[in-house]
C-alpha positions in Angstrom: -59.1 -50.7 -66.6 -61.7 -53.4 -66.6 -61.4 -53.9 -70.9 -57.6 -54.2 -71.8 -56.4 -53.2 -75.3 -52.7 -54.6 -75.2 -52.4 -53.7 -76.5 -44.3 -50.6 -95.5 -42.3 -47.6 -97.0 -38.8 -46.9 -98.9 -39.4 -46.1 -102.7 -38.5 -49.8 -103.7 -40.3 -52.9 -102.0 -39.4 -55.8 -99.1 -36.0 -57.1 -100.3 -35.8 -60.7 -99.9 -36.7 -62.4 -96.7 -34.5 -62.1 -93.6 -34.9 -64.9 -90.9 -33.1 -63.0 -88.2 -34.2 -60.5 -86.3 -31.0 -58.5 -86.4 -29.4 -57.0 -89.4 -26.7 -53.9 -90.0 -28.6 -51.0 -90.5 -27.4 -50.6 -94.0 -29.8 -53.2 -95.1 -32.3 -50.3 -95.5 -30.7 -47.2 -96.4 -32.1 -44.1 -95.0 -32.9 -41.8 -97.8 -32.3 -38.1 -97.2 -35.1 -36.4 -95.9 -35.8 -32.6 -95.3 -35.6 -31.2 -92.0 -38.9 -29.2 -90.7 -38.3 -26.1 -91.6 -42.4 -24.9 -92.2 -45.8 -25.7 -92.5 -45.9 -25.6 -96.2 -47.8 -28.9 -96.7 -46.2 -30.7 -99.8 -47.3 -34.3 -99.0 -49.9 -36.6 -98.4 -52.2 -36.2 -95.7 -51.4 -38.1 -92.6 -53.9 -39.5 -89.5 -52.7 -40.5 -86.0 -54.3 -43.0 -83.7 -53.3 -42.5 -80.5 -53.1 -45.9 -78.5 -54.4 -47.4 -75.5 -55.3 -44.7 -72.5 -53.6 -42.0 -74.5 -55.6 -38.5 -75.5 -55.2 -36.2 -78.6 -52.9 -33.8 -76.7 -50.4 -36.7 -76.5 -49.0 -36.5 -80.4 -49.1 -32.7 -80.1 -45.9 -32.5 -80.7 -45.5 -35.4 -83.1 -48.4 -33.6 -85.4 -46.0 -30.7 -85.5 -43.3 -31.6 -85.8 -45.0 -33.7 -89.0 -46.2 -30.6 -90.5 -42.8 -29.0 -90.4 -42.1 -31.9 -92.9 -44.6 -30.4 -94.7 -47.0 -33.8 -93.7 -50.5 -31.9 -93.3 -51.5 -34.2 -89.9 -55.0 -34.4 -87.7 -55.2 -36.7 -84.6 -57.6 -38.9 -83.9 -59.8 -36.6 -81.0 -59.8 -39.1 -78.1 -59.7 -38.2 -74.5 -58.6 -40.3 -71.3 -62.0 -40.9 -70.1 -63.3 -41.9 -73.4 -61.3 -45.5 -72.5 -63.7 -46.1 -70.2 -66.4 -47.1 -72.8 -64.3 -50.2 -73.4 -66.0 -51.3 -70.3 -69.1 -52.0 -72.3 -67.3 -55.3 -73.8 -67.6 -56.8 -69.9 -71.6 -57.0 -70.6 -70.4 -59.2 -73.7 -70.7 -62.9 -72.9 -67.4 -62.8 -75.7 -65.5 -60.8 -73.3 -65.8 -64.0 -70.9 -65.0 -66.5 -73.2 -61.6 -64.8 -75.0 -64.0 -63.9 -78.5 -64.8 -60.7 -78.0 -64.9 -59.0 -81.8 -64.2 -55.0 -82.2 -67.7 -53.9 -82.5 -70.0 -52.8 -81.5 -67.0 -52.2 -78.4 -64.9 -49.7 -80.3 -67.5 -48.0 -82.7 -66.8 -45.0 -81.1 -63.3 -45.3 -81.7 -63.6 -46.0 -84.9 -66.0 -43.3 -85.3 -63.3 -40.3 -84.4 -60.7 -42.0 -86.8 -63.3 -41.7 -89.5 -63.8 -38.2 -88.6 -60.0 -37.6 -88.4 -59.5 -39.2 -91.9 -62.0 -36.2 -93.1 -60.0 -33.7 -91.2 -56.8 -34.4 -92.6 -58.3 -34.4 -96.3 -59.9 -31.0 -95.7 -56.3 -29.5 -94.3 -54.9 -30.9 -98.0 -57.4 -29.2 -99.4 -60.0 -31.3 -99.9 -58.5 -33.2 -102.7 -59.3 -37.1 -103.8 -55.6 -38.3 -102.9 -54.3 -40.6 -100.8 -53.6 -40.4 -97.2 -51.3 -42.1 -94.0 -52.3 -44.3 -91.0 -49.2 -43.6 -88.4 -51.2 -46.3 -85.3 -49.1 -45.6 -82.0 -49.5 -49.1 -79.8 -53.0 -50.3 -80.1 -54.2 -47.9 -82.2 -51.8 -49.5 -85.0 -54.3 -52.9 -85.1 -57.4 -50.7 -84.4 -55.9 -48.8 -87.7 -56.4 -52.0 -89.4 -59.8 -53.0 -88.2 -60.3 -49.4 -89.5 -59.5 -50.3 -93.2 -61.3 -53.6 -92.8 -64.5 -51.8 -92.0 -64.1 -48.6 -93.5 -62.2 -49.3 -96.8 -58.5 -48.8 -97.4 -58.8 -47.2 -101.2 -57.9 -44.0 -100.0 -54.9 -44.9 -97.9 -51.5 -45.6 -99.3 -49.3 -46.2 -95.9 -49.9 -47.8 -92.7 -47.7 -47.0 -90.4 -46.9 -48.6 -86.9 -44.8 -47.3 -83.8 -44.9 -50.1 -81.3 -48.4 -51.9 -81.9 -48.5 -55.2 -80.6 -49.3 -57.1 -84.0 -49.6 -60.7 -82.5 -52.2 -62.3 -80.2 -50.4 -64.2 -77.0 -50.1 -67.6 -77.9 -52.3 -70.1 -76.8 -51.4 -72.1 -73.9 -48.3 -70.6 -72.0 -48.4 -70.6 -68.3 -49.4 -67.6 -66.8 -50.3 -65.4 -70.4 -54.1 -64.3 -70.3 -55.4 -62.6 -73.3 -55.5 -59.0 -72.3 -57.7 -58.5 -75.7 -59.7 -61.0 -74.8 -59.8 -62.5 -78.3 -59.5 -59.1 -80.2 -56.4 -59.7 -81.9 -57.3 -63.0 -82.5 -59.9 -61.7 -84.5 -57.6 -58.9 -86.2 -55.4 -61.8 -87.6 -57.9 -63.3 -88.7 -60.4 -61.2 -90.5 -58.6 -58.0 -91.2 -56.4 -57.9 -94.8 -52.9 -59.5 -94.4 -50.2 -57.1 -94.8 -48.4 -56.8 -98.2 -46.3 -54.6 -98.8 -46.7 -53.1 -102.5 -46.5 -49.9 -104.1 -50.2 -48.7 -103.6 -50.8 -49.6 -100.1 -47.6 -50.0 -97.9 -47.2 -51.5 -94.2 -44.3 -50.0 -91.9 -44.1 -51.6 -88.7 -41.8 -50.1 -86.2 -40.2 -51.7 -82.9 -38.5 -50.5 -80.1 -35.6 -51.9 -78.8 -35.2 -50.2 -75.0 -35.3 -52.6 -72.4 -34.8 -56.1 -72.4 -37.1 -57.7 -69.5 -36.2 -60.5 -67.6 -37.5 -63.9 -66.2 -38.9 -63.8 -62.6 -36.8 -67.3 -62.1 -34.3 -68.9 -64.8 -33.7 -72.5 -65.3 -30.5 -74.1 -66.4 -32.8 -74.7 -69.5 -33.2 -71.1 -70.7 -31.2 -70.0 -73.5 -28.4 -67.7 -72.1 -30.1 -64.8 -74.1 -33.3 -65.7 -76.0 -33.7 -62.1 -77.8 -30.6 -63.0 -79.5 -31.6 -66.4 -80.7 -35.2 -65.8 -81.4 -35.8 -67.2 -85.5 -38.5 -65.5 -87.1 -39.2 -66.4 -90.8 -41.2 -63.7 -93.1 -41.9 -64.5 -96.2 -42.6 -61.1 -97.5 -41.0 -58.5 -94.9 -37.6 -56.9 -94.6 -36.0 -56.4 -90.8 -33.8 -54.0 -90.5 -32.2 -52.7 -87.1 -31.2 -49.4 -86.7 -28.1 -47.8 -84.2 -27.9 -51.7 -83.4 -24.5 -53.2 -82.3 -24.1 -57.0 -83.0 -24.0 -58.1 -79.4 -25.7 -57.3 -76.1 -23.8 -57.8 -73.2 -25.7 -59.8 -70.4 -26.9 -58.1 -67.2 -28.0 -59.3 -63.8 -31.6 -58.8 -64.1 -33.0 -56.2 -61.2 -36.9 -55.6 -60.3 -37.2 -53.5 -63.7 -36.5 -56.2 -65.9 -38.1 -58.7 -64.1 -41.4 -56.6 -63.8 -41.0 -55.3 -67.8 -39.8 -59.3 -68.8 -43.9 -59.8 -67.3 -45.5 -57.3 -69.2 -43.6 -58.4 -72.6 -44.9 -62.4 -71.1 -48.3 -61.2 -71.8 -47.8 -60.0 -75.1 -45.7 -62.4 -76.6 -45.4 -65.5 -74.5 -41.7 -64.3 -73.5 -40.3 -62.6 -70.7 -36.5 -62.2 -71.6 -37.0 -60.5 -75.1 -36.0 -56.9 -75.8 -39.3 -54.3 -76.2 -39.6 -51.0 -76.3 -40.8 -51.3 -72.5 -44.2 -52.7 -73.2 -44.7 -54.1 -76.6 -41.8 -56.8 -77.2 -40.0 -56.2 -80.3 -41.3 -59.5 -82.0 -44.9 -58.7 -81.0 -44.9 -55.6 -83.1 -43.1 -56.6 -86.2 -46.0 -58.1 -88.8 -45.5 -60.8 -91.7 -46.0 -59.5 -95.2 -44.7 -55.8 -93.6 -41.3 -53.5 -94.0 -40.2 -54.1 -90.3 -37.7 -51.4 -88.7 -36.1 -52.0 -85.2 -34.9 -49.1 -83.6 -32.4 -48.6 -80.5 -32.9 -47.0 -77.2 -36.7 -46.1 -78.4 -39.6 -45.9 -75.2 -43.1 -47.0 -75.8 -45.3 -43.7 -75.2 -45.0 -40.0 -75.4 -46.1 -40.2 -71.2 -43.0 -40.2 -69.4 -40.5 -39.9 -72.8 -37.7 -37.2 -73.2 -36.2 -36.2 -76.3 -32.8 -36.6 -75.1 -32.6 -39.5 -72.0 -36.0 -41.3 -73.2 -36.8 -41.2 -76.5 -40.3 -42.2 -77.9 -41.5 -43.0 -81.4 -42.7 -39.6 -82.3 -39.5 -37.9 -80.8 -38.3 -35.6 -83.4 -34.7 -37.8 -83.8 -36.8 -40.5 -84.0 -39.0 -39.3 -86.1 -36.3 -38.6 -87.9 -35.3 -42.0 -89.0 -39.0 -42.3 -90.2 -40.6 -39.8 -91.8 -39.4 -40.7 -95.8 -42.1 -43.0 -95.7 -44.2 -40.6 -95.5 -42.5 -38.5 -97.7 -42.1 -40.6 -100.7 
């Protein structure tokens, strides 16, 4: 595609800052949450933003199985083709130059959110309350531009399921801005996350593949997704299923071709992802970050039981009391 998109909430708030990326899972307690039993909507209305190249039918099954929580859910109404009017930011001397800003480029997009949002209100009959963001990949930062442009009064929870938060950093061999300059612009014009009772930021990462360098060097760190350092002043990470230790494979095609894709993103190679946003990339400062194992990046090619994506029903799962609360 000629325009490349690469691309908080438990009852109490962000305990106190965790440097690690890696924690036991008892750090954030999952509360007990109803199983779907009907369509009875109880709770707040919630939006989905389906990411990069995805359609509407895609979350299908994640807006049922949503409303079986009782979650009254409308998806953003965006087809495969409709990417293609990205490649209007090619005619933007911005595009060129690493700058581009997300309009006048992804008015449309934000158009059918917009309309979504009014959907979802009218299925919880129609009432002034609050809704939820859930932004799968990219459409978790277009969720945010979104807020910035639209207003945010009438949302209580943004939710992310692996949205590459982070531009690339500046300067590493080989890494060209896939956004050319978009989420350069996100971080620095959109609100900063902060996590607080009226308006909460859940960002969720996938931990299913950890890619691999083309070429190490005696250099490297043995296993850089183990001794990556991340300091937020005002999030929680918490790891899910995790075991303390990865053992170390011999990297194969897979990895090596994955570790490239997470390169983009993040500047890395040899970091665990959830097979194309890198774990780091989609965790955001000021947020309630939630690392989950063996999780896949998009509903396309996922299985409930081998592959599991976000919006799996286990998966789902081990998320919905945010929405619930």
């Amino acid at each position: 595609m000629a325009l490349a998109l690469a691309l908080p909430a438990v009852s109490h708030p962000p305990v106190s800052p965790l440097k690690s990326l890696y924690c036991q899972s008892s750090a954030t307690p999952l509360q007990e949450t109803p199983s779907p039993r009907s369509t009875t909507f109880s709770n707040r209305p919630a939006v989905i933003l389906p990411g990069l190249g995805n359609n509407t039918s895609d979350y299908k099954k994640l807006e049922l199985t949503l409303n079986g929580y009782g979650v009254p859910t409308a998806v953003a109404k965006v087809s495969r083709f409709d990417w293609l009017r990205n490649a209007a930011g090619l005619v933007d001397p911005n595009y060129w130059r690493g700058t581009l800003r997300p309009r006048p480029v992804l008015d449309w997009y934000l158009k059918r959110v917009d309309e979504a949002v009014n959907e979802a209100k009218e299925l919880a009959g129609g009432g002034s309350g609050t809704l939820s963001l859930i932004g799968h990949s990219a459409g978790g930062w277009l969720a945010r531009v979104y807020m910035e442009e639209f207003g945010f009064s009438h949302i209580s929870l943004l939710l992310t399921l692996g949205t590459p938060h982070l531009p690339p950093p500046k300067g590493s061999p080989g890494v060209i801005d896939q956004t050319r300059g978009l989420l350069n612009y996100v971080e620095k014009h959109c609100s900063k996350a902060v996590y607080t009772p009226e308006l909460k930021y859940v960002c969720v990462a996938g931990r299913y593949i950890q890619g691999a360098r083309f070429f190490r060097d005696s250099s490297a760190d043995s296993d850089p997704a183990v001794n990556v350092d991340i300091t937020q002043s005002d999030s929680e990470v918490a790891t899910l299923n995790a075991t303390s230790a990865y053992p170390l494979v011999s990297p194969t095609f897979r990895t090596r071709f994955i570790g490239q894709g997470y390169k983009q993103v993040c500047g890395q190679a040899d970091v665990w992802g959830d097979g194309v946003v890198p774990e780091l990339a989609a965790h955001l400062e000021g947020a309630l970050n939630i690392s989950l194992e063996g999780v896949y990046h998009s509903p396309v090619g996922s299985d409930d039981d081998s592959r599991p994506w976000y919006g799996s029903p286990p998966i789902v799962e081990q998320w919905i009391h945010h929405l619930l609360d």
